[in-house]
N, C-alpha and C positions, 0 to 999 in steps of 0.2 A: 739384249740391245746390241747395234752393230752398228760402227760409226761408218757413214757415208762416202764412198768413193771420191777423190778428187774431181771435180768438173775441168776438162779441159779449161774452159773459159769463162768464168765467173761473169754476172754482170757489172759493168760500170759502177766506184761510187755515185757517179752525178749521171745521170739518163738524158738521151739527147730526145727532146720533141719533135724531132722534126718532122715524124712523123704518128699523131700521136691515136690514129683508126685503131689500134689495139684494146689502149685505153677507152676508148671510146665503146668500142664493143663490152670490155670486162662491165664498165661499169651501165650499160645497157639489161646484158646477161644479169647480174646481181639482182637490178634493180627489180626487172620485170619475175624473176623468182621469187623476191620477197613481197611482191605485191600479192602474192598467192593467199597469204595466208588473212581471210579475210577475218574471220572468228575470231582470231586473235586481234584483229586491228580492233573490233566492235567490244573487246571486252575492254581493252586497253582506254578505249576512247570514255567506255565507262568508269573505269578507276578515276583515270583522270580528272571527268570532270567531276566527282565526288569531290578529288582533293581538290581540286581549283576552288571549289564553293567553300571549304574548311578553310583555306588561305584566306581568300576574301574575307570571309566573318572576322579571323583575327584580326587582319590589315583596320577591315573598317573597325573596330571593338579599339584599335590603336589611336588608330585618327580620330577618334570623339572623344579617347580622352588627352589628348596631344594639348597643352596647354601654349605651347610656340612653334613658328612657322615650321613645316620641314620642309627642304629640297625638292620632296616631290608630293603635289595635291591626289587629291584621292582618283581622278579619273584618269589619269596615270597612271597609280599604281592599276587599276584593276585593268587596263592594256596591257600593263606588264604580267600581271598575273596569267590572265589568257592565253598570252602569246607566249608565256614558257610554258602552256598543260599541253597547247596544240603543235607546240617543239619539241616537245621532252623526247624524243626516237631524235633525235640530230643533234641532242649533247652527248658527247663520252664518256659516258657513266658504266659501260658496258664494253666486254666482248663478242666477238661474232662467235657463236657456240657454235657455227663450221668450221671456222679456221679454227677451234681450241681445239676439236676435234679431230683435224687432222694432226695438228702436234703431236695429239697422243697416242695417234692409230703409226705414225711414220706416212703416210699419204703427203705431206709436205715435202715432201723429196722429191717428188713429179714436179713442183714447182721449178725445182733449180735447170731442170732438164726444157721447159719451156724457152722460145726464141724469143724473150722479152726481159727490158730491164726488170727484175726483182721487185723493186722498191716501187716503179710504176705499177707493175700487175697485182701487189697487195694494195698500193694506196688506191687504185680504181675497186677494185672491189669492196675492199673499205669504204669506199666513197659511196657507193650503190647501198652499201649495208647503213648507214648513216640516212641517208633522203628517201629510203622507201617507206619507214613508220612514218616519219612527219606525212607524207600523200595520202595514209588511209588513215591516219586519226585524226591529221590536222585541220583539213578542209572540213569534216562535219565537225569539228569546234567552231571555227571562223563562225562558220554559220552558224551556230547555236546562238552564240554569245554576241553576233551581229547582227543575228536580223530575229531568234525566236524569242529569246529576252527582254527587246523592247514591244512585242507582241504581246508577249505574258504580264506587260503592266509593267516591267524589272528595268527600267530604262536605266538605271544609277548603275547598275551592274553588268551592264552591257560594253561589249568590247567597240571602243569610238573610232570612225575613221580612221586613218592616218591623219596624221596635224596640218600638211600640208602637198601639194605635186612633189615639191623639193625631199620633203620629211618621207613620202612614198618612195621617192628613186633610191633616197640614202638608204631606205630599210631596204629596199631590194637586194642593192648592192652587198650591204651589209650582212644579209642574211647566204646572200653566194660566200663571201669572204669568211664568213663563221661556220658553214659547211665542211671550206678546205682546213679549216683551222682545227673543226672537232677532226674531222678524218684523219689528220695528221697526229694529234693524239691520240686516237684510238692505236692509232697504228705503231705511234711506240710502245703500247701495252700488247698488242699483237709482238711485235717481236721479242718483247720481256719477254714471251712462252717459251722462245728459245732456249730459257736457263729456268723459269720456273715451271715448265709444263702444265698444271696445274689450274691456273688462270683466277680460281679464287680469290685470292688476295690481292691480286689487282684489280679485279671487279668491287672488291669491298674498298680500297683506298680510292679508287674513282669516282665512284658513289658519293663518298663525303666531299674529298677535295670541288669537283665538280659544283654539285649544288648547293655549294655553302661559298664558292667563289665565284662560280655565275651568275649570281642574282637570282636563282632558281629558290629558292627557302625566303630569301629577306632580299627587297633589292636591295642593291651596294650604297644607292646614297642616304640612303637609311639607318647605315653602321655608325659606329661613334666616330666625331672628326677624327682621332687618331689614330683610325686604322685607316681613312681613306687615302691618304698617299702609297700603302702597299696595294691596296685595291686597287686602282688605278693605273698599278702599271702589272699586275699580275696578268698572267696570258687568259686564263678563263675570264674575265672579265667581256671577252670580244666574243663569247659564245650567244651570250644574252643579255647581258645590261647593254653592251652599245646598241646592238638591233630592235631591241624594245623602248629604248628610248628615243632613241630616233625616230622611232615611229608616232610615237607620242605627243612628241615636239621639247619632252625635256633637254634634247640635245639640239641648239638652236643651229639652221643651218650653216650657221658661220665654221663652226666646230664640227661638220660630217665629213668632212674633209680628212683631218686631223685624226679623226676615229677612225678610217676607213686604211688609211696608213695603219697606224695602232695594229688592227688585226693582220696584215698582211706582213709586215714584219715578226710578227709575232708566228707566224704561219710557215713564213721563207726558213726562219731560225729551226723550228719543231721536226721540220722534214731535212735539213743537214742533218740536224744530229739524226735523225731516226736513222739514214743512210749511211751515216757513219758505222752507227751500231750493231746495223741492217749486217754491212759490208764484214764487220769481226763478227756475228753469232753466224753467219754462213761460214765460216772457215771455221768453227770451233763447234760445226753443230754435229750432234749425236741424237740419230733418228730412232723413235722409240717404236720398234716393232720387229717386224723379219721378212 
């Protein structure tokens, strides 16, 4: 090991957009790289909907025998169900095995030497590693579960419009805002590698935290009332229960508003501190190679 030569001039804590064609290109390049891999989008889509249908069975095997109202009816839930199996590449449950890979080779040193803020040219590529699985597995979900479902006679288990134009734009919106939100997390687990190299063990605590906080395993108003006030204001929260239920119409339009804040604060907060931390493991980093 041989620790890094000083950089004359480090990047910015805080990066100026003013012009932001670079980013735009990184997360172009990303994207259209990982669209390559189509085999794996086809197997993935298959995993997936296996467990979407093992979800469903428990969900509904829950609600027959639910003896009083819950928060959310059955054609809701299995929207939400859907729309976190046709998601699940755009929550942070993972690292980029390129970037972990350059941690360990020392090839992350080219990085500091590039004419771009830091923290912008990982969170773009981030960002491209994040929305290229939802494109190849998630649109032949939609359509499965939209339109060959109620073909197949399966209409009760079929993923239902959006609730309304309003409950359409909020998921839009919302699903842009949860984008930046998972990217920005990932990307504090990308620069943990800085000090763990490794990347394992934050793949394994992301995993849980993630789909046990997203709504991804159980949705959240489903928990016992007295975990919902931590729920609620938890940051995963804005990766998939507000986008999915918005869609649905369990979040009435009066309240997409409110939600749509929720993630974005929660988003603005994730990438300070990453940039904070960004800015100390680049002064303190020890490149592993020769």
């Amino acid at each position: 090991m041989k620790q890094t030569p000083r950089i004359a001039s480090l990047p910015p804590a805080f990066g100026s957009w003013r012009d932001i064609r670079p980013l735009v290109a990184v997360v172009s390049a990303r994207y259209r790289t990982l669209l390559q891999y189509r085999a794996a989008a086809f197997a993935g889509f298959a995993t997936q909907l296996f467990w979407g249908a093992i979800r469903l069975m428990i969900l509904a095997a829950f609600f027959a025998a639910a003896t009083e109202p819950q928060p959310m009816n059955l054609t809701e839930v299995v929207a939400y169900v859907w729309l976190g199996q046709a998601l699940l590449g755009m929550l942070p449950w993972n690292v980029d095995a390129d970037f972990r890979q350059q941690i360990r080779d020392g090839t992350v040193a080219y990085d500091l030497l590039r004419p771009l803020d830091l923290y912008s040219y990982w969170y773009g590529r981030t960002l491209g590693f994040r929305v290229a699985a939802p494109t190849l597995r998630g649109i032949p979900m939609v359509l499965f579960a939209m339109v060959l479902l109620p073909l197949a006679g399966l209409g009760d288990w079929a993923l239902i419009p959006p609730a309304s134009a309003v409950a359409f734009a909020g998921f839009v919106g919302s699903l842009v805002l949860a984008a930046m939100l998972a990217t920005a997390v990932t990307l504090l687990a990308h620069i943990s590698l800085l000090w763990t190299i490794s990347g394992v063990g934050v793949d394994r605590i992301l995993t849980v935290l993630v789909t046990i906080f997203s709504g991804l395993v159980v949705p959240l108003p489903l928990f016992p009332d007295w975990l919902q006030p931590f729920l609620n204001w938890q940051p995963f929260r804005g990766l998939a229960d507000v986008p999915y239920r918005i869609y649905s119409g369990n979040i009435p339009p009066a309240e997409i508003v409110p939600e749509l804040v929720f993630i974005l604060v929660w988003t603005v907060a994730l990438v300070l501190l990453g940039r904070l931390i960004l800015l100390r493991g680049v002064r303190r980093m020890v490149v592993q190679g020769g």
